[in-house]
PDBQT receptor file of N, H, CA, C and O in Angstrom, charges set to zero:
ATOM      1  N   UNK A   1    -108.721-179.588 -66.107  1.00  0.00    +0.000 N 
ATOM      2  CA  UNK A   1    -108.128-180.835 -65.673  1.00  0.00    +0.000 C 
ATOM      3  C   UNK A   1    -106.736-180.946 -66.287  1.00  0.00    +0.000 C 
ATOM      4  O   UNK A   1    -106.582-180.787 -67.498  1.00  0.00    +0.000 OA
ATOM      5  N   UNK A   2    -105.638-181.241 -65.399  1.00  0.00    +0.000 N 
ATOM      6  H   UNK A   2    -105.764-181.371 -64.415  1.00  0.00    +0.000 HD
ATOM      7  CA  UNK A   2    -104.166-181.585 -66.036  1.00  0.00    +0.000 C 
ATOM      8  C   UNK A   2    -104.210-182.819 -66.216  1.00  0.00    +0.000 C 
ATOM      9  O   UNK A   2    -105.259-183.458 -66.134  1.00  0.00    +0.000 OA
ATOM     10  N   UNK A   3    -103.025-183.352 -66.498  1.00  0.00    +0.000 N 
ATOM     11  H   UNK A   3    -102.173-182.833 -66.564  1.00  0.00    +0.000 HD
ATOM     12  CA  UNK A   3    -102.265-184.829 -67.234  1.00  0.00    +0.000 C 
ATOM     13  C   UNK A   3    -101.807-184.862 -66.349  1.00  0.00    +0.000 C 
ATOM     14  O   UNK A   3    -101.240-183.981 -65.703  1.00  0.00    +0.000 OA
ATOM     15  N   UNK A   4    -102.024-186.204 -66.104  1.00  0.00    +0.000 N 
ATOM     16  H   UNK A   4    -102.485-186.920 -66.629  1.00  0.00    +0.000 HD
ATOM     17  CA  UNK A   4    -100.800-186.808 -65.035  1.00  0.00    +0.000 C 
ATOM     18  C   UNK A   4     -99.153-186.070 -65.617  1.00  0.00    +0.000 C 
ATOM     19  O   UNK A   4     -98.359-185.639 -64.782  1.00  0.00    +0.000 OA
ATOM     20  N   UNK A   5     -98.925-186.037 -66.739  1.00  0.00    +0.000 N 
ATOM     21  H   UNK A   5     -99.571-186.387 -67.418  1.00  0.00    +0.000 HD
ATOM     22  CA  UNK A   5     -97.785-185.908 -66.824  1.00  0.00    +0.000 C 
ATOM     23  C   UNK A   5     -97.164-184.087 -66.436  1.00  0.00    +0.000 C 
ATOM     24  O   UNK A   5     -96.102-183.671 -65.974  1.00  0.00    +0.000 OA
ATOM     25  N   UNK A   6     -98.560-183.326 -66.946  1.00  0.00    +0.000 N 
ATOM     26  H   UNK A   6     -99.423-183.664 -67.321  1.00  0.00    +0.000 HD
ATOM     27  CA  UNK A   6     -98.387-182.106 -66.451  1.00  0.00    +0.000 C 
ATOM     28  C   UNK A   6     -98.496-181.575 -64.698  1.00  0.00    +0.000 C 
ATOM     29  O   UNK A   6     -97.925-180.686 -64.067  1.00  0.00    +0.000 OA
ATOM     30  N   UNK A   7     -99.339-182.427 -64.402  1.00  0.00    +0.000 N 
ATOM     31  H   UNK A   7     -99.803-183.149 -64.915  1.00  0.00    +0.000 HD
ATOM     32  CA  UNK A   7     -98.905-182.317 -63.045  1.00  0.00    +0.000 C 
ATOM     33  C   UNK A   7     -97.480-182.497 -62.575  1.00  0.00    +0.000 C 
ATOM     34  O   UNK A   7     -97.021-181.803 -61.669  1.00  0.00    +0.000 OA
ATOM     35  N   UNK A   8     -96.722-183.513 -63.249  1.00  0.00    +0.000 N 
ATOM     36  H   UNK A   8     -97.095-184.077 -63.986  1.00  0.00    +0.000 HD
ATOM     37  CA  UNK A   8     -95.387-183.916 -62.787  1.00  0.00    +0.000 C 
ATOM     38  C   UNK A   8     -94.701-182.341 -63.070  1.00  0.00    +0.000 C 
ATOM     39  O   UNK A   8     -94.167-181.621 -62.227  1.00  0.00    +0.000 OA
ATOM     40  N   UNK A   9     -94.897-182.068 -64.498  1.00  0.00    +0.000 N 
ATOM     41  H   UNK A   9     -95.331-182.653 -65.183  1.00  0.00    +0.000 HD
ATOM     42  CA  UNK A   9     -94.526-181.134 -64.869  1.00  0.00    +0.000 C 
ATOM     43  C   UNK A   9     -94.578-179.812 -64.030  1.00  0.00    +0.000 C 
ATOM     44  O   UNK A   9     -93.449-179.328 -63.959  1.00  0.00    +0.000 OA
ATOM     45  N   UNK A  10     -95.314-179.235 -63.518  1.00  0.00    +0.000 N 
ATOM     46  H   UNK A  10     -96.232-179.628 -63.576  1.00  0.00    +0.000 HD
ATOM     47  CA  UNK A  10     -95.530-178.110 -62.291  1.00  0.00    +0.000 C 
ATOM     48  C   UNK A  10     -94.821-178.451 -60.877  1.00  0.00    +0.000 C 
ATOM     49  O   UNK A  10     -94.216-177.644 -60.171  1.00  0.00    +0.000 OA
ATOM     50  N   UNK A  11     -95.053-179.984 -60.592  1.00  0.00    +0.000 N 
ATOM     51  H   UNK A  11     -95.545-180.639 -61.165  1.00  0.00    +0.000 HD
ATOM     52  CA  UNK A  11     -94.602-179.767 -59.358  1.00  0.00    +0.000 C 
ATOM     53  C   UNK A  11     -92.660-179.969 -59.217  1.00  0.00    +0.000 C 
ATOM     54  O   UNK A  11     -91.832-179.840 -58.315  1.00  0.00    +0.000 OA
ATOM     55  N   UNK A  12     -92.638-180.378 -60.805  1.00  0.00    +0.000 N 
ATOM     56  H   UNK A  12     -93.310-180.482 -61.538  1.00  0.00    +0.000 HD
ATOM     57  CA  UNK A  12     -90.978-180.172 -60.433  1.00  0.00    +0.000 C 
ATOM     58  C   UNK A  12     -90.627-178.596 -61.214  1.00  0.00    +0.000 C 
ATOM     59  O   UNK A  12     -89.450-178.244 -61.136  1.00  0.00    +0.000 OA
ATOM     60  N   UNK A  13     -91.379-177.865 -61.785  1.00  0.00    +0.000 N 
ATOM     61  H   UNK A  13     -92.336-178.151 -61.848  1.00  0.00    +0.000 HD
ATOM     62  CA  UNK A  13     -91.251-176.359 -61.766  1.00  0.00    +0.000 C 
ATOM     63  C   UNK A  13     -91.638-175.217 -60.542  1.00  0.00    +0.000 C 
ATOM     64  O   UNK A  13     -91.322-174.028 -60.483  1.00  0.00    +0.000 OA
ATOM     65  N   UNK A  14     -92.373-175.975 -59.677  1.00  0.00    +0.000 N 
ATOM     66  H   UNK A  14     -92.629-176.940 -59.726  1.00  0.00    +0.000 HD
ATOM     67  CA  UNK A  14     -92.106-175.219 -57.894  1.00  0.00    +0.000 C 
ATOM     68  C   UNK A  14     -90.698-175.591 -57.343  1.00  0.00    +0.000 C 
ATOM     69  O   UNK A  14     -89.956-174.726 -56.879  1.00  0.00    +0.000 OA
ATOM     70  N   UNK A  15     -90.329-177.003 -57.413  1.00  0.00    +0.000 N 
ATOM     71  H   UNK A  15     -90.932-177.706 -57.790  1.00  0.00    +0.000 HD
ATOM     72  CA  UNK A  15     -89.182-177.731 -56.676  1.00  0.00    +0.000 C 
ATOM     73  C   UNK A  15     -87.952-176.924 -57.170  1.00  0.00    +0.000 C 
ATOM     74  O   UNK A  15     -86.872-176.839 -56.586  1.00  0.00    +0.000 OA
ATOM     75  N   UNK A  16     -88.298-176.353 -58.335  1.00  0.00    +0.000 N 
ATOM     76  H   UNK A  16     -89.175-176.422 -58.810  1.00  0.00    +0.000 HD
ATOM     77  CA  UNK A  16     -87.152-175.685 -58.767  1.00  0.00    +0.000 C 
ATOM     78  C   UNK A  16     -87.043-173.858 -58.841  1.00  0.00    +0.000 C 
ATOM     79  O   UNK A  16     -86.426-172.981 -59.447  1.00  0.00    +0.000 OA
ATOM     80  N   UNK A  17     -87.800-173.972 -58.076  1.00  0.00    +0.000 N 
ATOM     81  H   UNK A  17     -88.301-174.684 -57.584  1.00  0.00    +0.000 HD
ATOM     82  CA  UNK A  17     -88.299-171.997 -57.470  1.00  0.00    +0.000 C 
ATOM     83  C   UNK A  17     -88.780-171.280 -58.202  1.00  0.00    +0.000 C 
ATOM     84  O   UNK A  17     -88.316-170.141 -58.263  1.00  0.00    +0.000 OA
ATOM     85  N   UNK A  18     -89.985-171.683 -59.114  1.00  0.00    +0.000 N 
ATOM     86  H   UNK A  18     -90.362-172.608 -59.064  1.00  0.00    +0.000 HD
ATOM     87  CA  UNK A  18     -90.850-170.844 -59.901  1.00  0.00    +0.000 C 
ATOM     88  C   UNK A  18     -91.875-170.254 -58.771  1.00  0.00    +0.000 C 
ATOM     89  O   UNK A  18     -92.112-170.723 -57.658  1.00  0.00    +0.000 OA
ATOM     90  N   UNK A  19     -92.290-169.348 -59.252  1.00  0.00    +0.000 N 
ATOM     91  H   UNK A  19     -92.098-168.966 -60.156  1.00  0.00    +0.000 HD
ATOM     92  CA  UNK A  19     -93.839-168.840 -58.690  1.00  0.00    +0.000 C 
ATOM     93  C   UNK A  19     -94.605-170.001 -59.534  1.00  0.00    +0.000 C 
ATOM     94  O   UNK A  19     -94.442-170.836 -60.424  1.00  0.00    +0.000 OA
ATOM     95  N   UNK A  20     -95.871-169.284 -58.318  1.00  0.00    +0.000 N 
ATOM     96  H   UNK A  20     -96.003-168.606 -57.595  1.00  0.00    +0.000 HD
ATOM     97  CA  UNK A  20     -97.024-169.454 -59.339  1.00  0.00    +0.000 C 
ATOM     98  C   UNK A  20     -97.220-169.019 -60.384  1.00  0.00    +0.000 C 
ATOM     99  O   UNK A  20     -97.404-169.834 -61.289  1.00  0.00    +0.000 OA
ATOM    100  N   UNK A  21     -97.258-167.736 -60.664  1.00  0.00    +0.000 N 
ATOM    101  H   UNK A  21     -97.109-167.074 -59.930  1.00  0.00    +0.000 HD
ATOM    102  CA  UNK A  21     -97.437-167.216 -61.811  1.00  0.00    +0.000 C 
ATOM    103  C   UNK A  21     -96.468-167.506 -63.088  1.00  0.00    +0.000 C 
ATOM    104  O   UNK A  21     -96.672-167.559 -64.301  1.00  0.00    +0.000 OA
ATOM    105  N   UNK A  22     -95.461-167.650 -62.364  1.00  0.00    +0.000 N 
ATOM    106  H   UNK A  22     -95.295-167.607 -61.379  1.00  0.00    +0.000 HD
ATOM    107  CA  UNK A  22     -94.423-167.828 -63.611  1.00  0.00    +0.000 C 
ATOM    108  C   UNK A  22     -94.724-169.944 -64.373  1.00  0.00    +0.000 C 
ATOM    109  O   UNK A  22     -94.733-170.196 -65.578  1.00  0.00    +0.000 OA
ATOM    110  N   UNK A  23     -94.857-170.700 -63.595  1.00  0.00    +0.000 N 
ATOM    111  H   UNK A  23     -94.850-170.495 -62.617  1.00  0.00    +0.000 HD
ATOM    112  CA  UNK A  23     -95.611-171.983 -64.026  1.00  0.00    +0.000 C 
ATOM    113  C   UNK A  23     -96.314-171.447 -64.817  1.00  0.00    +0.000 C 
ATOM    114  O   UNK A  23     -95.921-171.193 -65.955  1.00  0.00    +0.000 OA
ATOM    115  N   UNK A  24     -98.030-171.035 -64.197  1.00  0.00    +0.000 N 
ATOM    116  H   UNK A  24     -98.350-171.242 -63.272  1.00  0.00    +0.000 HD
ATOM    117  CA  UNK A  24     -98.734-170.405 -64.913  1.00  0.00    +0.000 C 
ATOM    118  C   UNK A  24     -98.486-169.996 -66.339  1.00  0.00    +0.000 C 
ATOM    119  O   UNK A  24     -99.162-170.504 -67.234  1.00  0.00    +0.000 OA
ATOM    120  N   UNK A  25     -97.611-169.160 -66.584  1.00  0.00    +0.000 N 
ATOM    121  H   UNK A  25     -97.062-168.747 -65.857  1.00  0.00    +0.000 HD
ATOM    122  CA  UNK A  25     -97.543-168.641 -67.653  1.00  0.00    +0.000 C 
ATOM    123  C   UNK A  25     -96.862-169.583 -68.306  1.00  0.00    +0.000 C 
ATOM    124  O   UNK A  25     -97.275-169.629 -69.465  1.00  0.00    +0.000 OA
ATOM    125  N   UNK A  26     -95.711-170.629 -68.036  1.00  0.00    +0.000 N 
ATOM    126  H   UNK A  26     -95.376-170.590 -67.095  1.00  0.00    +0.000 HD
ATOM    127  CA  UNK A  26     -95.307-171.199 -68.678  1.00  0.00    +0.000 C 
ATOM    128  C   UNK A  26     -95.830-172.387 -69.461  1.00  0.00    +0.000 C 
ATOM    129  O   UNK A  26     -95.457-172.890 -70.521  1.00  0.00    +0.000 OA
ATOM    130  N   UNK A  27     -96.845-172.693 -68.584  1.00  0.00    +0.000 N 
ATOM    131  H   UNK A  27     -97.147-172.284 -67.722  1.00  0.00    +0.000 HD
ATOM    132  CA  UNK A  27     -97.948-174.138 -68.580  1.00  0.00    +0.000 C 
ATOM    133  C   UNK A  27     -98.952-173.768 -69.800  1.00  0.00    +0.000 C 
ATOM    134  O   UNK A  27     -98.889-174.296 -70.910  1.00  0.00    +0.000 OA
ATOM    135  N   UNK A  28     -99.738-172.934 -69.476  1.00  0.00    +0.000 N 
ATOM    136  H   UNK A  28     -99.789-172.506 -68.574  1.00  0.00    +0.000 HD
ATOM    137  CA  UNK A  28    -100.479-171.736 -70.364  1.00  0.00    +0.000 C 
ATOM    138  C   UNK A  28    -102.286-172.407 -69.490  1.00  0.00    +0.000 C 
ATOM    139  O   UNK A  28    -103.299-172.658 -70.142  1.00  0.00    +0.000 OA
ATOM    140  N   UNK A  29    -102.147-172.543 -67.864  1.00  0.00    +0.000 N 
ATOM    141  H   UNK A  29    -101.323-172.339 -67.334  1.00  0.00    +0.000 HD
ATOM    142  CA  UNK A  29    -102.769-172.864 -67.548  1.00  0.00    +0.000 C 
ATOM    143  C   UNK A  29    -103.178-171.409 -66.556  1.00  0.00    +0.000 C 
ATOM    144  O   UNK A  29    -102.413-170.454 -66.420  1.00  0.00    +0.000 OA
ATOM    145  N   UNK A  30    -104.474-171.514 -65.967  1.00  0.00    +0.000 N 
ATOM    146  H   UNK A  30    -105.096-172.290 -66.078  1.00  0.00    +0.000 HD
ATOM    147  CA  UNK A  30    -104.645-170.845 -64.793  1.00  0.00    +0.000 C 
ATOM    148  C   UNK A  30    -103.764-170.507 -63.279  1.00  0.00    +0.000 C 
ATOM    149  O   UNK A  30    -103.170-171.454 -62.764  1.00  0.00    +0.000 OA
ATOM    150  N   UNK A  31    -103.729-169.561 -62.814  1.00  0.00    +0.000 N 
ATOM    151  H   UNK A  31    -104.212-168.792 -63.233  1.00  0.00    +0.000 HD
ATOM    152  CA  UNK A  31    -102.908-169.929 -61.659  1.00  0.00    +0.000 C 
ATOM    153  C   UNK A  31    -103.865-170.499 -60.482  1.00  0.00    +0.000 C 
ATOM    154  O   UNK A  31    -103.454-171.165 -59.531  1.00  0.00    +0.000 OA
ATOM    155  N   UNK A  32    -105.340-170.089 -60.730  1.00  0.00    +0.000 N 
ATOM    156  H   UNK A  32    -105.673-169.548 -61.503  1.00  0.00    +0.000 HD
ATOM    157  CA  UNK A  32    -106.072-171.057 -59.504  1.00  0.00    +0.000 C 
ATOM    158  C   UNK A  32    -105.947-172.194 -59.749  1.00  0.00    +0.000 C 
ATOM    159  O   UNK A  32    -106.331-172.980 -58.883  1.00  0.00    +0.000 OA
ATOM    160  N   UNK A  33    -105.486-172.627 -60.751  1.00  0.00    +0.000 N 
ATOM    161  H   UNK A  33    -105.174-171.988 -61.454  1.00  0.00    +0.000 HD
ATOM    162  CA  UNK A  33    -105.704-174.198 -61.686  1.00  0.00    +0.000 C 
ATOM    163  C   UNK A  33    -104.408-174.469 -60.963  1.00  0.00    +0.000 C 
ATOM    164  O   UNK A  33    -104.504-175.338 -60.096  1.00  0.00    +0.000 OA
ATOM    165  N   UNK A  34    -103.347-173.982 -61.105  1.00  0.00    +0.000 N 
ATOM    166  H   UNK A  34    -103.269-173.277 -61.809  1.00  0.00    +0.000 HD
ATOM    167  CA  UNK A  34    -101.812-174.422 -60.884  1.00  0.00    +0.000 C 
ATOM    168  C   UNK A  34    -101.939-174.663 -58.778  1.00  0.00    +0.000 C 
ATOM    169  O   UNK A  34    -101.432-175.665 -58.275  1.00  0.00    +0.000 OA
ATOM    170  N   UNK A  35    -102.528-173.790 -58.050  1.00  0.00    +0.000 N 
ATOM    171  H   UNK A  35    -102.940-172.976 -58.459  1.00  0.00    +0.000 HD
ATOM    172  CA  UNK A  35    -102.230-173.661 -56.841  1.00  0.00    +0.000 C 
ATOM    173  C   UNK A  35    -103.165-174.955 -56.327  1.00  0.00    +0.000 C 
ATOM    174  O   UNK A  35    -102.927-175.550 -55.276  1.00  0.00    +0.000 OA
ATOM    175  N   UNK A  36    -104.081-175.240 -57.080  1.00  0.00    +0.000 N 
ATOM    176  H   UNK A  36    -104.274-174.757 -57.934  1.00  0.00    +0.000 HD
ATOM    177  CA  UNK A  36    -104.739-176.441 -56.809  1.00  0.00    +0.000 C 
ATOM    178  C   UNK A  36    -104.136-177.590 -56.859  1.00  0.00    +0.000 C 
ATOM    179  O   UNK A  36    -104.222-178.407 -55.942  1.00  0.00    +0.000 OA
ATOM    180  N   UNK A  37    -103.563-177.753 -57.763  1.00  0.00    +0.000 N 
ATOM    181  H   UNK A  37    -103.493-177.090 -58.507  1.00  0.00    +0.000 HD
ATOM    182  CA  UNK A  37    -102.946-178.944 -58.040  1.00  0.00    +0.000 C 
ATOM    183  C   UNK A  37    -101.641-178.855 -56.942  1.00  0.00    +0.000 C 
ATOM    184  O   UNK A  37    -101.545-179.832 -56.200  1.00  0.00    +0.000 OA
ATOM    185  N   UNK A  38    -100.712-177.862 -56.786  1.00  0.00    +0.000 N 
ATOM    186  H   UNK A  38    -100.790-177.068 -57.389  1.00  0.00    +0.000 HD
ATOM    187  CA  UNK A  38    -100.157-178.221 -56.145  1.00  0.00    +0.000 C 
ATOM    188  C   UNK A  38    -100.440-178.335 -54.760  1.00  0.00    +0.000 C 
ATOM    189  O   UNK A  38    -100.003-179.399 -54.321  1.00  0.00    +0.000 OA
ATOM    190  N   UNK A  39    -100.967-177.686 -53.970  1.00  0.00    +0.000 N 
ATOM    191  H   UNK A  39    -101.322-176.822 -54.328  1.00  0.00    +0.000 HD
ATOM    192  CA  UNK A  39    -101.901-177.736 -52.695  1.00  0.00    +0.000 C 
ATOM    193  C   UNK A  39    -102.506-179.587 -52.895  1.00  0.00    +0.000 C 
ATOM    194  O   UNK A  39    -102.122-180.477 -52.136  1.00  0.00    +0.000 OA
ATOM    195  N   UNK A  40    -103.096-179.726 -53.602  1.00  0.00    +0.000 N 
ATOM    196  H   UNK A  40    -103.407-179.003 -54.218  1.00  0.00    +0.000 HD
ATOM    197  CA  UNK A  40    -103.471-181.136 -53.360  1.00  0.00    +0.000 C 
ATOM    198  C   UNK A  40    -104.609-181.157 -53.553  1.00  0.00    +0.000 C 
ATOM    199  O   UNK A  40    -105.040-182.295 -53.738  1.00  0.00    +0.000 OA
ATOM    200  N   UNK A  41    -105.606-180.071 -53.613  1.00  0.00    +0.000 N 
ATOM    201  H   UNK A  41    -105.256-179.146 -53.462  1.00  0.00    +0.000 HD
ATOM    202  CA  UNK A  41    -106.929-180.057 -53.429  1.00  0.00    +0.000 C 
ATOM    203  C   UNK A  41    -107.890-180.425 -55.001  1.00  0.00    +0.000 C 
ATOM    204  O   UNK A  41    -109.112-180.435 -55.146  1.00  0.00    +0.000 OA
ATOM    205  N   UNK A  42    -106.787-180.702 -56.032  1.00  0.00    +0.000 N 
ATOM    206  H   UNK A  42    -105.794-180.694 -55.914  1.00  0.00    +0.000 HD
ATOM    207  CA  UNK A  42    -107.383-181.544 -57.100  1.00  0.00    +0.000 C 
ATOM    208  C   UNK A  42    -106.470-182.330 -57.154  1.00  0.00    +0.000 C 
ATOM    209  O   UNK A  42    -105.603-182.454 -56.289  1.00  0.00    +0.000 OA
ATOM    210  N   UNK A  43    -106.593-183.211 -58.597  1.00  0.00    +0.000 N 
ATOM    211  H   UNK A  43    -107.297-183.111 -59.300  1.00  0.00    +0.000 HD
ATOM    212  CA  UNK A  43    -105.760-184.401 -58.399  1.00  0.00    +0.000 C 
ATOM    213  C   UNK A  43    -105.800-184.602 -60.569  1.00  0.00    +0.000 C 
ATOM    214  O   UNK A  43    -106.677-184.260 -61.362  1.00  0.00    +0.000 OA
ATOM    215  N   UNK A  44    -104.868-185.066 -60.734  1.00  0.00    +0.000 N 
ATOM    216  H   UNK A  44    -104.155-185.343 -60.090  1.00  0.00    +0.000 HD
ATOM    217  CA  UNK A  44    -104.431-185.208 -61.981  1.00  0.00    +0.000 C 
ATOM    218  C   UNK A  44    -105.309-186.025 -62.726  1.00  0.00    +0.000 C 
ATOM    219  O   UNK A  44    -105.128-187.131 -62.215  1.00  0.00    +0.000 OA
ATOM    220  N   UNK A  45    -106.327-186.190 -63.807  1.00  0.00    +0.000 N 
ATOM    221  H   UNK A  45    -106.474-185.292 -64.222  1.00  0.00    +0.000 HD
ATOM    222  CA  UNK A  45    -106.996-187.233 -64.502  1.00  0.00    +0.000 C 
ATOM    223  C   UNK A  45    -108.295-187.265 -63.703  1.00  0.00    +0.000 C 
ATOM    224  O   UNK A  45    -109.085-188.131 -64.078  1.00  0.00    +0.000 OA
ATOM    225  N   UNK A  46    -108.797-186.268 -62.369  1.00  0.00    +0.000 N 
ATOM    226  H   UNK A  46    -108.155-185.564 -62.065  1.00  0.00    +0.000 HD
ATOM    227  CA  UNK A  46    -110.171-186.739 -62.215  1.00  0.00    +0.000 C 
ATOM    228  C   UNK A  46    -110.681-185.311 -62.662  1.00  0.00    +0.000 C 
ATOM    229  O   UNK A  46    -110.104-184.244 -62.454  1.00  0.00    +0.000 OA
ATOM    230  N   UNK A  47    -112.043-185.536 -63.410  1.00  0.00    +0.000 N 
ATOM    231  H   UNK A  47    -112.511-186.403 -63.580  1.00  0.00    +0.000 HD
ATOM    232  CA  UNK A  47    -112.876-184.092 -63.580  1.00  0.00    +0.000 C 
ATOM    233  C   UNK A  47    -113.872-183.873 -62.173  1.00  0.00    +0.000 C 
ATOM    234  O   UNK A  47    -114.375-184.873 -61.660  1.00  0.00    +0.000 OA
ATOM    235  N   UNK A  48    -114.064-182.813 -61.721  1.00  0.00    +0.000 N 
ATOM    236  H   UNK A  48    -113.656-182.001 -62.137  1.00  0.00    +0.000 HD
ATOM    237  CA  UNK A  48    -114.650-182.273 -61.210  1.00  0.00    +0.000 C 
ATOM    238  C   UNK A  48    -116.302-181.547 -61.337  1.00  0.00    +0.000 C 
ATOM    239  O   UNK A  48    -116.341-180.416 -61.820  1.00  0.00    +0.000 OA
ATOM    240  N   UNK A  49    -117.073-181.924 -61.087  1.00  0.00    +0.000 N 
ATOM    241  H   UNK A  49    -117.041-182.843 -60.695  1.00  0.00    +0.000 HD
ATOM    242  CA  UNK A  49    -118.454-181.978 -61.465  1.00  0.00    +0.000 C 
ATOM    243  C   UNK A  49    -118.711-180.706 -61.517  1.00  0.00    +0.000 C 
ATOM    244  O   UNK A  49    -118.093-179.895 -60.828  1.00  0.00    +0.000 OA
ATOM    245  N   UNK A  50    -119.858-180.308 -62.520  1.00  0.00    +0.000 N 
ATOM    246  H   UNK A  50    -120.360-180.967 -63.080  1.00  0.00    +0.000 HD
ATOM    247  CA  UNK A  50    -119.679-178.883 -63.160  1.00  0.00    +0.000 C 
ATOM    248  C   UNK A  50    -121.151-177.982 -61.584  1.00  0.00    +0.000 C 
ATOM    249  O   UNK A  50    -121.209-176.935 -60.939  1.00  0.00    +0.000 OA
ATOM    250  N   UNK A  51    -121.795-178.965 -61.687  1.00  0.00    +0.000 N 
ATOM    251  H   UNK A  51    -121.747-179.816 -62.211  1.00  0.00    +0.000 HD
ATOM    252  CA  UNK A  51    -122.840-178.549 -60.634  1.00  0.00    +0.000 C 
ATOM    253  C   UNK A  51    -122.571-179.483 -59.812  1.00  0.00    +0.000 C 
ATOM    254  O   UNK A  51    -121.950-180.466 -60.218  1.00  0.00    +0.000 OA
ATOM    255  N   UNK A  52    -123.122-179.348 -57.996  1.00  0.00    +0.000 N 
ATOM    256  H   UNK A  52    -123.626-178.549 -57.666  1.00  0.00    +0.000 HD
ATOM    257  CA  UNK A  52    -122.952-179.874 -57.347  1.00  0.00    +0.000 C 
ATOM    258  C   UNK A  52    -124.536-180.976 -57.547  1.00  0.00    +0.000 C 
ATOM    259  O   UNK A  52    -125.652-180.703 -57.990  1.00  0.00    +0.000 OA
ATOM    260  N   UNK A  53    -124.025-182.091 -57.057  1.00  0.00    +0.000 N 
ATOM    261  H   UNK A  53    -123.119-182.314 -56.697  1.00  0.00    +0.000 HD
ATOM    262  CA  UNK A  53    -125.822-182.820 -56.738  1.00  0.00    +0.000 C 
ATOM    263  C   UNK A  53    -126.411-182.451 -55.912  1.00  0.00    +0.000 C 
ATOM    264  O   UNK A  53    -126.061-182.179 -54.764  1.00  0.00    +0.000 OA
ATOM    265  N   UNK A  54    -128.132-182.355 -56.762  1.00  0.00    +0.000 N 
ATOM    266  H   UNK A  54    -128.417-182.576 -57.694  1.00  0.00    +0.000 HD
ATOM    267  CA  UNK A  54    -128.759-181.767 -56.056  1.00  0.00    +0.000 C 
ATOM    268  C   UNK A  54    -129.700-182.923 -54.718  1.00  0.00    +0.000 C 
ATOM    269  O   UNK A  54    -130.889-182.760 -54.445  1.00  0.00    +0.000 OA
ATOM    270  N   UNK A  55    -128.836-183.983 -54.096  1.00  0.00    +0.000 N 
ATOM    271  H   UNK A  55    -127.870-184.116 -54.317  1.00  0.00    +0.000 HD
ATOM    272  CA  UNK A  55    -129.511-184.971 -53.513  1.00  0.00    +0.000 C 
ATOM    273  C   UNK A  55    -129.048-184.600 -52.103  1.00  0.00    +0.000 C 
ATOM    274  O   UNK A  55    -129.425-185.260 -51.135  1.00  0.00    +0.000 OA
TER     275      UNK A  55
């Protein structure tokens, strides 16, 4: 899970023509972690459930 503030942080290190990988390395985060966040498909401050429910 990122910080709101690290999210800010990545998406103005794409705006400014990093790779992924190079964020990545700079963040000291994952790059599936980094492409998520910027894609949209997580979101800053929510955790993500470790198992799905089983209902």
């Amino acid at each position: 899970m990122l910080s709101e503030e690290d999210d800010v942080d990545i998406h103005a290190l794409k705006r400014q023509g990093m790779t992924i990988s190079e964020i990545a390395r700079r963040t000291h985060h994952d790059r599936k972690t980094i492409r998520a966040y910027l894609s949209g498909k997580r979101a800053p401050g929510v955790r993500q459930r470790a198992t799905p429910d089983s209902c």
